[in-house]
Backbone as JSON, one array per atom type, in Angstrom:
{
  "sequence": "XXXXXXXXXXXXXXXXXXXXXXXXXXXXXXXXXXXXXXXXXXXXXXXXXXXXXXXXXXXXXXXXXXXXXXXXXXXXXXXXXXXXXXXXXXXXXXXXXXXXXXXXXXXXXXXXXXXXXXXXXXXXXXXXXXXXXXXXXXXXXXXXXXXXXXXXXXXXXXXXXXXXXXXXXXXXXXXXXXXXXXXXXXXXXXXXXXXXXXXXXXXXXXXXXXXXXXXXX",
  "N": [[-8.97, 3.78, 25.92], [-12.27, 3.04, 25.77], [-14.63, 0.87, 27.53], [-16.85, -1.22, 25.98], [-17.56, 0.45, 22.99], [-19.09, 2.15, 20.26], [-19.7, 1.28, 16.97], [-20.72, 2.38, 14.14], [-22.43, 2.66, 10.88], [-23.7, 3.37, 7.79], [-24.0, 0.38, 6.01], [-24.49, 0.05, 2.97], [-23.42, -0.98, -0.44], [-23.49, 1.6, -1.75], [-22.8, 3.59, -0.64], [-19.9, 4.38, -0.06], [-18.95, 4.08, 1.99], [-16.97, 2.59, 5.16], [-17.27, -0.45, 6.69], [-18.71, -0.54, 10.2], [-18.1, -1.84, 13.01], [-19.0, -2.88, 16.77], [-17.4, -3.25, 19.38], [-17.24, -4.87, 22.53], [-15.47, -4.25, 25.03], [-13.79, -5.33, 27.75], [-11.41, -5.38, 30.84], [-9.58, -5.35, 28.45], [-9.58, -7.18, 27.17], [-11.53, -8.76, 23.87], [-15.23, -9.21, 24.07], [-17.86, -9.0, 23.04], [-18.9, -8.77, 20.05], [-20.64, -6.51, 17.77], [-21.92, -5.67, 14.54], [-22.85, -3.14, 12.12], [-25.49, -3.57, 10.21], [-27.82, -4.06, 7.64], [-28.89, -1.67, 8.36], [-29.29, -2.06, 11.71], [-28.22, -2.71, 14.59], [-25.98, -5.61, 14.58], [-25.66, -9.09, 16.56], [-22.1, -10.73, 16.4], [-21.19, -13.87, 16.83], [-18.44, -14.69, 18.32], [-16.17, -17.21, 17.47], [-14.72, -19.45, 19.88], [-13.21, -21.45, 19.45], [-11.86, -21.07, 17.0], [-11.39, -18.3, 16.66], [-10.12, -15.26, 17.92], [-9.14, -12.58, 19.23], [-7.23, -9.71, 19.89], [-6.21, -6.9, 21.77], [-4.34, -4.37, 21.03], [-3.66, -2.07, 23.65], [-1.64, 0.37, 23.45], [-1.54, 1.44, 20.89], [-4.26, 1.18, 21.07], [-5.72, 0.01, 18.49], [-7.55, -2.9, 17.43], [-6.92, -6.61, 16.81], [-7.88, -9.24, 15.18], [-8.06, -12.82, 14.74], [-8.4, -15.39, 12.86], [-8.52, -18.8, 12.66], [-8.19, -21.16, 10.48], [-8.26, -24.7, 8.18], [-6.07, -24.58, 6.56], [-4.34, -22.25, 7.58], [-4.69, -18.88, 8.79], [-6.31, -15.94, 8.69], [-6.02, -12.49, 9.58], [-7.4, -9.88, 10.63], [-6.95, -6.42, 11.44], [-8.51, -3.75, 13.03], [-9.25, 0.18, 13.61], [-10.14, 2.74, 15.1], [-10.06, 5.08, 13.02], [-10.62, 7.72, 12.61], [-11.02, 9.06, 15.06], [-13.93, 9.0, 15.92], [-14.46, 6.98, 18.07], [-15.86, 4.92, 16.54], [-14.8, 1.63, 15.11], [-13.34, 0.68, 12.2], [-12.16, -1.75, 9.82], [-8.88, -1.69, 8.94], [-6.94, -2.97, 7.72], [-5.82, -6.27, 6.23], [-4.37, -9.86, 6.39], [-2.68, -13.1, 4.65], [-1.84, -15.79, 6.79], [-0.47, -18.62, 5.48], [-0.51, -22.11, 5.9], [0.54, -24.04, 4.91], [3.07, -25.41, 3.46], [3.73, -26.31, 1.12], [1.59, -25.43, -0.46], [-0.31, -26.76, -2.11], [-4.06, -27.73, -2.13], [-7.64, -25.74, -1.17], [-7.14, -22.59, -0.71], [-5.54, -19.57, 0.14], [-3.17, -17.43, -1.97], [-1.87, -14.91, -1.73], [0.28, -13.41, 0.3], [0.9, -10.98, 1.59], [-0.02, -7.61, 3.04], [-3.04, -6.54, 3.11], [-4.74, -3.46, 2.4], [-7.31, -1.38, 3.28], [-7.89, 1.45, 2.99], [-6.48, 3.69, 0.74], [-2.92, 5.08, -0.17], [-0.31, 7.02, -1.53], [1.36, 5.54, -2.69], [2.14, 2.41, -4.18], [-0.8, 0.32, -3.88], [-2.11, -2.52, -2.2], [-5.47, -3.47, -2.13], [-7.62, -4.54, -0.15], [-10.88, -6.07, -1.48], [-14.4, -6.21, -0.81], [-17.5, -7.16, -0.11], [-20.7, -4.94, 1.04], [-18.89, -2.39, 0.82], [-17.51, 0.19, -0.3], [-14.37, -0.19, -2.66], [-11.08, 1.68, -2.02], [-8.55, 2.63, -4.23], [-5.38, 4.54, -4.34], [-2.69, 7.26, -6.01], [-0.64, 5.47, -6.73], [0.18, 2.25, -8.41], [-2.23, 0.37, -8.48], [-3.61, -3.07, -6.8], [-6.14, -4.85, -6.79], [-7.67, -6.98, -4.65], [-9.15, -9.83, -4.87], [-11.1, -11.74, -2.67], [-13.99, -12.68, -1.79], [-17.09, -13.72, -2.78], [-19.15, -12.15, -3.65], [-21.63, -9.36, -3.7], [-19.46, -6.64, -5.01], [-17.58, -3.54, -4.94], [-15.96, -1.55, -6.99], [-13.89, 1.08, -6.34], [-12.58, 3.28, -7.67], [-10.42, 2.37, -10.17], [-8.27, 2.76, -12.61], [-7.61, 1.92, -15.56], [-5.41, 3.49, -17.01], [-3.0, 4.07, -15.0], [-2.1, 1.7, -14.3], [-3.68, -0.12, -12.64], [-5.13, -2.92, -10.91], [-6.98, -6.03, -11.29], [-7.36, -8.72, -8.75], [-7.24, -12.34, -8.35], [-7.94, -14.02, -5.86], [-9.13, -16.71, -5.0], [-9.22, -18.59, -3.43], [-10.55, -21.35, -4.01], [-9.07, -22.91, -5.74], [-8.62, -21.77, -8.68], [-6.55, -20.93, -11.54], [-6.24, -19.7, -13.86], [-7.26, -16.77, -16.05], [-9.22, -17.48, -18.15], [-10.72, -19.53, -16.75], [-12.04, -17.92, -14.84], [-13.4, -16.53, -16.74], [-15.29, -18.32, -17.6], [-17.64, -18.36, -15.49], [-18.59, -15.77, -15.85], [-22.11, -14.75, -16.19], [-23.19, -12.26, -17.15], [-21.9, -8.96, -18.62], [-22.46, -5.87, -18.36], [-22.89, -2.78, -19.17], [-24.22, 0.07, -16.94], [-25.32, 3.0, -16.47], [-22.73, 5.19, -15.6], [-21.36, 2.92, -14.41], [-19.26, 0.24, -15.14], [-20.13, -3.05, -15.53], [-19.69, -7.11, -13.69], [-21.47, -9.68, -14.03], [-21.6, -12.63, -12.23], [-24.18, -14.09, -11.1], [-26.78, -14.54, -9.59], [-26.33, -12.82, -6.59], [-23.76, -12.01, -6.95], [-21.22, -10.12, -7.8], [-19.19, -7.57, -10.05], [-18.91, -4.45, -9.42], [-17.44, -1.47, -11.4], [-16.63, 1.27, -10.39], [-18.07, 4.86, -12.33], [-15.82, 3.65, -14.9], [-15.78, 2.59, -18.34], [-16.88, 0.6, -20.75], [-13.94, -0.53, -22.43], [-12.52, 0.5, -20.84], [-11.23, -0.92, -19.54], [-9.81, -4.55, -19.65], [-9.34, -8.08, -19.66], [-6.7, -7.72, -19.98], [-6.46, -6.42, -17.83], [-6.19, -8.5, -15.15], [-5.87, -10.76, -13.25], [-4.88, -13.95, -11.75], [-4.69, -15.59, -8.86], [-5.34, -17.81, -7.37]],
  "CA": [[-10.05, 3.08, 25.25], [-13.47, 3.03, 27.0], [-15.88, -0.2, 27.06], [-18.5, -0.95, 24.86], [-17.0, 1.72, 22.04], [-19.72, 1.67, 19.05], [-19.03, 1.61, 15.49], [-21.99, 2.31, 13.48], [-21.98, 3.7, 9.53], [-24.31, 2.85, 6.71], [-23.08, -0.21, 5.42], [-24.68, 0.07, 1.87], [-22.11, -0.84, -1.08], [-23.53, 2.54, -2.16], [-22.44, 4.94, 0.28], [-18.77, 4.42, -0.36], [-17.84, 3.78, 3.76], [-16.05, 1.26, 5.54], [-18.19, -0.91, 7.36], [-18.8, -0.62, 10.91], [-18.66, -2.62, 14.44], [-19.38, -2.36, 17.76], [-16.34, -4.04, 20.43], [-17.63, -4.46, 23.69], [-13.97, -4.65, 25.57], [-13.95, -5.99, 29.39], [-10.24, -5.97, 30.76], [-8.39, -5.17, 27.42], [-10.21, -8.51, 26.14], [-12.76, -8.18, 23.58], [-16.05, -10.24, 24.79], [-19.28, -9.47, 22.15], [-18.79, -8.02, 18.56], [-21.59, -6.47, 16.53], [-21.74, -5.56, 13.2], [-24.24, -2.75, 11.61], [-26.23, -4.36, 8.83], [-29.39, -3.13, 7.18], [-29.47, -0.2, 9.65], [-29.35, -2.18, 13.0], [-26.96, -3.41, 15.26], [-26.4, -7.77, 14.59], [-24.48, -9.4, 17.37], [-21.31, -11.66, 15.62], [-21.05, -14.79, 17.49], [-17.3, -15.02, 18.87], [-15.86, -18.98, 18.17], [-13.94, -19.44, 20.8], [-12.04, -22.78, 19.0], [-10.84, -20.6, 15.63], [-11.54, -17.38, 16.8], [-9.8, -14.71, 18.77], [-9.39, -11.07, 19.34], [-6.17, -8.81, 20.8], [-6.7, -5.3, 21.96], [-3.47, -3.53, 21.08], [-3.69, -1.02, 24.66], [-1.26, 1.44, 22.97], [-2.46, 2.03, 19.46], [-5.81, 1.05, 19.98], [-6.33, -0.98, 17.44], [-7.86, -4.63, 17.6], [-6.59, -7.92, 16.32], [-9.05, -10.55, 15.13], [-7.42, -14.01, 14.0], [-9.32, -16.66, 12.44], [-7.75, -20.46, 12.54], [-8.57, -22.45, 9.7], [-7.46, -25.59, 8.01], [-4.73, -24.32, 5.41], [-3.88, -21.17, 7.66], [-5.16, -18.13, 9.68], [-7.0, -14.89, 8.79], [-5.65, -11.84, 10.66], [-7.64, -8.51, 10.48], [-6.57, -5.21, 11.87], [-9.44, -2.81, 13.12], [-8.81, 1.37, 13.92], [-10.71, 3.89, 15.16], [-9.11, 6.03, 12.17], [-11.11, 9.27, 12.59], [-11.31, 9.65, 16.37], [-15.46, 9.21, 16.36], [-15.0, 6.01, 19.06], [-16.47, 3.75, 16.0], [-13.94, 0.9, 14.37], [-13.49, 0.07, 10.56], [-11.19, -2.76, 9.71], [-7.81, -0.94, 8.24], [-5.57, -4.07, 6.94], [-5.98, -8.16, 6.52], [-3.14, -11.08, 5.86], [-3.2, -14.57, 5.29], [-0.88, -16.45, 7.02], [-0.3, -20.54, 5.7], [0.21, -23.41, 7.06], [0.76, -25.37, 4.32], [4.07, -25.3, 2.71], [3.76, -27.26, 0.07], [1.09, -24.7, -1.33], [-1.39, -27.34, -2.39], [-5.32, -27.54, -1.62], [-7.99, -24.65, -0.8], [-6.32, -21.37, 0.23], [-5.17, -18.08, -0.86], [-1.82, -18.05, -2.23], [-1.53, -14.08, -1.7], [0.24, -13.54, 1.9], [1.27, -9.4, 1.92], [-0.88, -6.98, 3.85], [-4.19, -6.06, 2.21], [-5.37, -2.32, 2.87], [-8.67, -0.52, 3.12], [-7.49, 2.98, 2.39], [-5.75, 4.17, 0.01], [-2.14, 6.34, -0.1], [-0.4, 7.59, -3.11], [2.1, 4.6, -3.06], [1.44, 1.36, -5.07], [-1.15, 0.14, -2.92], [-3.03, -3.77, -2.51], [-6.17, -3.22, -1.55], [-8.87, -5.71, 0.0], [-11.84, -5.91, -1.99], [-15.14, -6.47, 0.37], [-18.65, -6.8, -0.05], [-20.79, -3.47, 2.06], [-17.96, -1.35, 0.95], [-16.58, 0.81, -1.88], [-13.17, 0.09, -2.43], [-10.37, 3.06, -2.58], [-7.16, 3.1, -4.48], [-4.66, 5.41, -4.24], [-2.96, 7.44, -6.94], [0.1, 4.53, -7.64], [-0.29, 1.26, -9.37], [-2.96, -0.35, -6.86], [-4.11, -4.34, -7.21], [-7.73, -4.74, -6.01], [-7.52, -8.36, -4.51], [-11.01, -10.12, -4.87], [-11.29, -12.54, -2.12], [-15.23, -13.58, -1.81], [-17.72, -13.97, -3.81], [-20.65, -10.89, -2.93], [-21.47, -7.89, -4.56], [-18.21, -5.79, -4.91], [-17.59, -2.32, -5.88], [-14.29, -0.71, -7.02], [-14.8, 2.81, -6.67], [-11.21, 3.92, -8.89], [-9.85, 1.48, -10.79], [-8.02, 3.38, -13.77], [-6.42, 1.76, -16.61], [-3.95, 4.36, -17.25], [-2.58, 4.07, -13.98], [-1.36, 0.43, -14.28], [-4.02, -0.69, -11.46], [-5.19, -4.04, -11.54], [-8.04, -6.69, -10.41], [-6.55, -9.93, -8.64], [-8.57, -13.06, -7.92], [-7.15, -15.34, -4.84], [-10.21, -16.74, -4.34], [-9.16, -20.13, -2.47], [-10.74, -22.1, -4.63], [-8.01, -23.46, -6.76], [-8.49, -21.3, -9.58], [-5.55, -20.68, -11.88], [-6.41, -18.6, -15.14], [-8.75, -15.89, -16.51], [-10.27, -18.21, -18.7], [-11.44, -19.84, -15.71], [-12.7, -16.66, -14.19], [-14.51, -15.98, -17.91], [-16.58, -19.39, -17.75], [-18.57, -18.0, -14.34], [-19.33, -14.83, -16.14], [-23.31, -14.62, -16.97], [-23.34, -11.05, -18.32], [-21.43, -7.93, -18.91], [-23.37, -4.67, -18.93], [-22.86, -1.04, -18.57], [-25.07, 0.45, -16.03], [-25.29, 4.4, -16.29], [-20.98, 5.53, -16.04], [-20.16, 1.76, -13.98], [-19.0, -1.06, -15.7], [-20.72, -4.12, -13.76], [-19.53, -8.07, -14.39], [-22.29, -10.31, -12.98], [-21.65, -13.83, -11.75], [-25.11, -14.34, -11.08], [-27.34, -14.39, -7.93], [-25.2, -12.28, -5.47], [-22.24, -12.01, -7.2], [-21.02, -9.36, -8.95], [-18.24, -6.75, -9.55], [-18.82, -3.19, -10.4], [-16.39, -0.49, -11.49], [-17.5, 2.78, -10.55], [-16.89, 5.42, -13.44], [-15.54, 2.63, -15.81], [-16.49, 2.43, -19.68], [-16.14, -0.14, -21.65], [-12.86, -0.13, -23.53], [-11.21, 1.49, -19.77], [-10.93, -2.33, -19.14], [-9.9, -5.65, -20.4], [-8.23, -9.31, -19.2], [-5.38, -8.02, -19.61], [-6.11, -5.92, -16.08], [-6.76, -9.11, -14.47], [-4.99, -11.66, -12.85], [-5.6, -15.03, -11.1], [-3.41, -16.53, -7.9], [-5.77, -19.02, -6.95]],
  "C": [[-11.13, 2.74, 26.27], [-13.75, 1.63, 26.69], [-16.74, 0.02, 26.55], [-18.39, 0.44, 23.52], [-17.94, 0.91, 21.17], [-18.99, 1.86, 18.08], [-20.35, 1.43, 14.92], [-22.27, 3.26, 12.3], [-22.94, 2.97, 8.8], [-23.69, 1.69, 6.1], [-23.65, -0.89, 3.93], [-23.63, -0.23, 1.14], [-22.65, 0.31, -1.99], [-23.08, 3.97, -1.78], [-21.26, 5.18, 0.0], [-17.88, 4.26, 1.15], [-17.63, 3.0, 3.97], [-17.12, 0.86, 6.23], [-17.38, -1.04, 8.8], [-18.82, -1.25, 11.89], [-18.29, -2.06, 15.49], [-18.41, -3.67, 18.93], [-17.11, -4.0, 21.82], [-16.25, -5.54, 24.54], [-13.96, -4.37, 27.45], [-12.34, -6.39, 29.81], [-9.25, -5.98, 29.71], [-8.75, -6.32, 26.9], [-11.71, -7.97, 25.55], [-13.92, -9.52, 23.76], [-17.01, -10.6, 23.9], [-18.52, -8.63, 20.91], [-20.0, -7.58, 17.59], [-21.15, -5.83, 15.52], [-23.32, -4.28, 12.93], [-24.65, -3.06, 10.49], [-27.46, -3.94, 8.86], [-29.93, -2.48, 8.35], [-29.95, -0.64, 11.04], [-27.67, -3.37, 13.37], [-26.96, -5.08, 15.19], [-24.94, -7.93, 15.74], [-23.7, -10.72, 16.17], [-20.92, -12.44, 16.47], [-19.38, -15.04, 17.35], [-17.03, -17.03, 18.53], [-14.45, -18.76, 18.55], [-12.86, -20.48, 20.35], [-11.57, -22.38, 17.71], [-10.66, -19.3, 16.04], [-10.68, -16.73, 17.68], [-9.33, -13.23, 18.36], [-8.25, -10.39, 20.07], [-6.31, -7.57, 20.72], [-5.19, -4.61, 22.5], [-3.44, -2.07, 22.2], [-2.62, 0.35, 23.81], [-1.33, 2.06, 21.94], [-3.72, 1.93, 19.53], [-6.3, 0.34, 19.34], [-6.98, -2.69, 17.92], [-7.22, -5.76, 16.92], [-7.39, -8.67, 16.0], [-7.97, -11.27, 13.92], [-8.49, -14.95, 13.9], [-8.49, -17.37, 12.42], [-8.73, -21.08, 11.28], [-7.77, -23.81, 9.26], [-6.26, -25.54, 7.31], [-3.78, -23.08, 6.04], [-4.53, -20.14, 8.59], [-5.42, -16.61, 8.55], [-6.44, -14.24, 9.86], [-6.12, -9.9, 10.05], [-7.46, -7.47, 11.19], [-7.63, -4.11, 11.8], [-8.9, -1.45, 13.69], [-10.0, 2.22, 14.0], [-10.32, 5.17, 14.67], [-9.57, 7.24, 12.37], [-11.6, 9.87, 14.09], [-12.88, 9.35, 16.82], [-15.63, 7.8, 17.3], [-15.48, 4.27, 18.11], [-14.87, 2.79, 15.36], [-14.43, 0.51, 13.37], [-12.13, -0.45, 10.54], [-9.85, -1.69, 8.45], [-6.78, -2.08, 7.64], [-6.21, -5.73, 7.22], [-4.31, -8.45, 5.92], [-3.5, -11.55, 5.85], [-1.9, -14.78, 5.69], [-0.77, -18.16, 6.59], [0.1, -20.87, 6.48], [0.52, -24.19, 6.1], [1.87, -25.04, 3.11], [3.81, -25.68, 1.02], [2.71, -26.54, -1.32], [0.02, -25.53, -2.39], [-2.95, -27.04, -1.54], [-5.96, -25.41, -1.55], [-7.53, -23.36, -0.22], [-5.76, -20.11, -0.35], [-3.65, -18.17, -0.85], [-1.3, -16.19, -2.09], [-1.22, -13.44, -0.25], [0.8, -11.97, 2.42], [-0.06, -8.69, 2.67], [-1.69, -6.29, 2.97], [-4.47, -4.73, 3.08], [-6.65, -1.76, 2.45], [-9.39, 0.85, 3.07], [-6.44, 2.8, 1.83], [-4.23, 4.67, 0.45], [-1.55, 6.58, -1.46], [0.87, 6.78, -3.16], [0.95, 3.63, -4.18], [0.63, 0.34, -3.82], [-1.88, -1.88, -3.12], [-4.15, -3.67, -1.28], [-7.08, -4.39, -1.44], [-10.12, -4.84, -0.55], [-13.03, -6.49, -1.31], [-16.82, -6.05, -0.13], [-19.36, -5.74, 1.03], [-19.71, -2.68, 2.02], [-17.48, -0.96, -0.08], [-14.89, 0.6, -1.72], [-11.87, 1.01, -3.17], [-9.04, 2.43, -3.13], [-6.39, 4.13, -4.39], [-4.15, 6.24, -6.14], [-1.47, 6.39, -7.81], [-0.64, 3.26, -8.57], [-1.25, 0.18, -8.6], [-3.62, -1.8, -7.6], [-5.09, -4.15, -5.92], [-7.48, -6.11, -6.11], [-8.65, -8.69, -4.1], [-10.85, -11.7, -3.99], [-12.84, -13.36, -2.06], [-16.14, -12.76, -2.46], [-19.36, -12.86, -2.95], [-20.91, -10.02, -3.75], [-20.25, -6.77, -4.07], [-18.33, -4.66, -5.9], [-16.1, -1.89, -5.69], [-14.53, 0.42, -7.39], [-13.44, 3.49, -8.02], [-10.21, 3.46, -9.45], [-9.74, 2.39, -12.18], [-7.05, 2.14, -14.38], [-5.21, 2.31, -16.74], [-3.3, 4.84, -16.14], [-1.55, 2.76, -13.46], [-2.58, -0.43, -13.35], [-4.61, -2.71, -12.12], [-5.97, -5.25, -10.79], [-6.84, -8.43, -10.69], [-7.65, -10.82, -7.7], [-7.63, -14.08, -7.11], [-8.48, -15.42, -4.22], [-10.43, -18.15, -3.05], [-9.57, -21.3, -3.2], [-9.88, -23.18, -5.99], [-8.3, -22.84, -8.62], [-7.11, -20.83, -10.27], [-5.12, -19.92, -13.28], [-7.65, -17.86, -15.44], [-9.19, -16.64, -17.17], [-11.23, -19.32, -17.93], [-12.5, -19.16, -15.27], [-13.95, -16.36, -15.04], [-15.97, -17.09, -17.87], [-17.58, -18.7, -16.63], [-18.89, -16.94, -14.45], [-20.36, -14.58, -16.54], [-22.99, -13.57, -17.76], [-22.47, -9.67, -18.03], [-22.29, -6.76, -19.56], [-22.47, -3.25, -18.46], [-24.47, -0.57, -17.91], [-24.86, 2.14, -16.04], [-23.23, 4.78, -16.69], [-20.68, 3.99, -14.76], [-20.63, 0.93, -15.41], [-19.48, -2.39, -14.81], [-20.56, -5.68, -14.63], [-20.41, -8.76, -13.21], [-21.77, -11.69, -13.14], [-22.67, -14.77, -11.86], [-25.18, -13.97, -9.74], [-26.31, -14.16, -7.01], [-24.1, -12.22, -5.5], [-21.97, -11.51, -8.2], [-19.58, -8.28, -8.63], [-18.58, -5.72, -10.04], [-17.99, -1.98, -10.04], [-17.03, 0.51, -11.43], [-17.03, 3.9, -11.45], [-16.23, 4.89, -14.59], [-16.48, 2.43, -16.85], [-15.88, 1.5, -19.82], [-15.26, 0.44, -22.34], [-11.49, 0.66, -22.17], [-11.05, 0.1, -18.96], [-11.46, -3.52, -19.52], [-9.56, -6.75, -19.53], [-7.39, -8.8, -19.15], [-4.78, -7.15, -18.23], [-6.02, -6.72, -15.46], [-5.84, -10.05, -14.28], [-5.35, -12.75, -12.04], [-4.42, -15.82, -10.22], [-4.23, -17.94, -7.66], [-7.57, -19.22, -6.99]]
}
């Protein structure tokens, strides 16, 4: 692994790619982090008191842990296609709080950001199309952005899951914060409002209901 390895990809939620950053690794520690956003490089300010970073020397891969108050964030970055750039390949949460009260995601298995032709749980991510595979795949909707699910089939079993932290606990929850439901050309698109939306790429009405949907938190 060299220093300073870019990562740099369109990070439209139209293109259908993983989004991009840029490690700049000193010693097998990583030091600056950018990000490419509307077609330039943004530096991502490192906190040093939640934050931290491990640079797996024999796979490669990176580590980034977040500390928060209910628990930790732990994302998994790969230079999957050899081109030097990194796209994040897996998240967890880990708790801290037994007891399973307050703010926090109540879903603690390994989220993926490719596909395979198992039953897959995929993280769902604003700047990025997200892939399923061809088993029974749960698209897990963590924050609130514009989201795209590029292959979400009905007749597949797949299935949208909301651990949003917020202490949510039924779709009729989920339904009150729906402004509008349209069809857009062949997506299906559920708006929120201002900056918050989900759209199914390919998806008619009638190729999904509630009863795809599910709510942990």
């Amino acid at each position: 692994m060299s220093q300073g390895q870019n990562d740099l990809v369109d990070d439209s939620p139209s293109s259908g790619d993983h989004k991009k950053f840029q490690f700049t690794i000193v010693d097998s520690e990583v030091t600056e982090v950018f990000e490419f956003k509307n077609g330039e490089l943004k530096q991502k300010p490192i906190d040093g008191e939640s934050e931290y970073y491990i640079v797996d020397v024999d796979s490669g891969e990176i580590e980034r842990t977040e500390e928060n108050a209910f628990g930790r964030e732990i994302t998994r970055y790969a230079d999957t296609d050899g081109d030097k750039f990194y796209s994040r390949i897996s998240e967890r949460w880990e708790s801290n709080d037994p007891s399973e009260q307050g703010a926090h995601f109540k879903f603690e298995d390994e989220l993926k950001y490719s596909p395979s032709d198992a039953d897959d749980d995929i993280a769902v991510r604003g700047g990025e199309d997200s892939h399923g595979g061809k088993g029974e795949d749960s698209f897990v909707i963590r924050e609130a952005s514009h989201l795209r699910i590029a292959d979400f089939h009905q007749d597949e079993n797949d299935e949208i899951v909301f651990d949003t932290g917020f202490g949510l606990t039924s779709k009729d929850e989920i339904e009150k914060y729906v402004k509008e439901i349209r069809q857009e050309g062949d997506d299906f698109v559920v708006d929120f409002g201002p900056g918050i939306s989900i759209t199914l790429v390919g998806v008619h009405a009638g190729q999904i209901s509630w009863d795809d949907v599910s709510v942990l938190s």
